[in-house]
N, C-alpha and C positions, 0 to 999 in steps of 0.2 A: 276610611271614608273614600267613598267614590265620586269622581264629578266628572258628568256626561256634556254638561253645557258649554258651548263652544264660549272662549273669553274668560272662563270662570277659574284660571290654574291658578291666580291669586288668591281668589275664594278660598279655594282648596286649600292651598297653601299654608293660611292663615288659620284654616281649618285642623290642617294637619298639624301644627303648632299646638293647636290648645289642647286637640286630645292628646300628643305627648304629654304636654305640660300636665292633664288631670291623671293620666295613668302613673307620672312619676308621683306625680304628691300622694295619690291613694298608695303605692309602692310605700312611701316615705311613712305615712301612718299606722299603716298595719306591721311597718319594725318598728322597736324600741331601741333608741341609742342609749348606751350608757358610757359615761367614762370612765376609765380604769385609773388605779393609780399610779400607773407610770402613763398617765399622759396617752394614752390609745384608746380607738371609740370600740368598743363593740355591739355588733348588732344581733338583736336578737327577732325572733322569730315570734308572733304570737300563737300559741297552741293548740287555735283551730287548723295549723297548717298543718303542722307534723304529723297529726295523727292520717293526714289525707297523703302526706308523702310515701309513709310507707308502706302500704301497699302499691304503690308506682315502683316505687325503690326493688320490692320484691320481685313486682312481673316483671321489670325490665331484668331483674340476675338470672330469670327463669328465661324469659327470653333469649338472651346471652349463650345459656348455656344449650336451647336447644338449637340456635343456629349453629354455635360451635360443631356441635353431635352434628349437625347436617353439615357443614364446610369440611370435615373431617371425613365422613363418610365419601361426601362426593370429590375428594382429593384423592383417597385410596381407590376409589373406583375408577378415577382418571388413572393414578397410577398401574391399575391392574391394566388398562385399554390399550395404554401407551407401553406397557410393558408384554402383550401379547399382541400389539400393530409389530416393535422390532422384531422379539422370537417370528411371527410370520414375513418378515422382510427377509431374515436370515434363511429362513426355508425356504423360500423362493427359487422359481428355474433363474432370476436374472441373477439372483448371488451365489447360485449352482454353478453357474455359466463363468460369472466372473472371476471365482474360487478357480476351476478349470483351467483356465486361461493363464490364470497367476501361476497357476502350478506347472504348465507347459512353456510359461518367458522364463520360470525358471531354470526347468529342464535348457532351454535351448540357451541361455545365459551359460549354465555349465558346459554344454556340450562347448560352445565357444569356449571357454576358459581349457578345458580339454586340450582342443584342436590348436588352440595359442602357446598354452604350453609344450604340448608337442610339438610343435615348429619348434619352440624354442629351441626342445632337447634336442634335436637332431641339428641346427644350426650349433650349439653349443658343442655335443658331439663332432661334428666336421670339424671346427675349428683345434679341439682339442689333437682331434685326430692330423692333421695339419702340422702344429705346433711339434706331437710325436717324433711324427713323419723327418720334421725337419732339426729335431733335436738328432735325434737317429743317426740325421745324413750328416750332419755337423760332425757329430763321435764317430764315427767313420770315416772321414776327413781328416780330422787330427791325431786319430788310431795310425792312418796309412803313413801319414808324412812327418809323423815323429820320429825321431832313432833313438835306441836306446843305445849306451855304452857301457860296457861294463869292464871291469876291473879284475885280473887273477894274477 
């Protein structure tokens, strides 16, 4: 129910009320309550309805299933779109380029670790060489200034 009339939301209102109220009661007479023996209502249906439901019942399982077939299709076809946009991201000059790049911070990463550890060994070498040096001059030192004595 529609009301145009300025003042009239009571009208309506009251309006709106009663065809509730009639659309329940007609609800309420076209079932039949029965009570069960344990104490529970059931409601039954009168049999001009059912025969009208199932064909509703059917087009909707039909319907179901051809949207399904289309949600399906159009989800595999995203998936193909979105799976040949990466492959062509990947072939790209900017992931050629950044591929490149990676592979040259690595090279130069090495070369430093190279050039690091060669300092190392040649610092490591002087010291050892040093240490030699000076082990050397020690046994040389106590080679000259020791005496030996011997007994015949």
């Amino acid at each position: 129910m529609i009301c145009f009339a300025p003042g009239s939301a009571f009208a309506c209102a009251i309006g709106m009320k009663k065809m509730l109220l009639a659309l329940a009661l007609l609800a309420a007479l076209a079932c039949k309550v029965e009570k069960t023996a344990d104490d529970t209502y059931k409601v039954r249906t009168p049999d001009i309805v059912k025969p009208n439901a199932k064909p509703a019942i059917d087009a909707t399982k039909t319907n179901l299933d051809t949207a399904g077939r289309v949600v399906g299709k159009e989800l595999k076809d995203l998936g193909t779109t979105i799976k040949k946009g990466a492959q062509d991201a990947a072939d790209s000059e900017a992931a050629r380029q950044a591929k490149e790049q990676t592979k040259q911070a690595a090279h130069a990463a090495g070369q430093a670790l190279k050039a690091g550890a060669g300092k190392a060994a040649v610092a490591a070498g002087d010291a050892l060489k040093s240490a030699g040096e000076k082990a050397q001059a020690e046994a040389r030192e106590s080679t000259a200034t020791s005496t030996t004595t011997t007994r015949h």
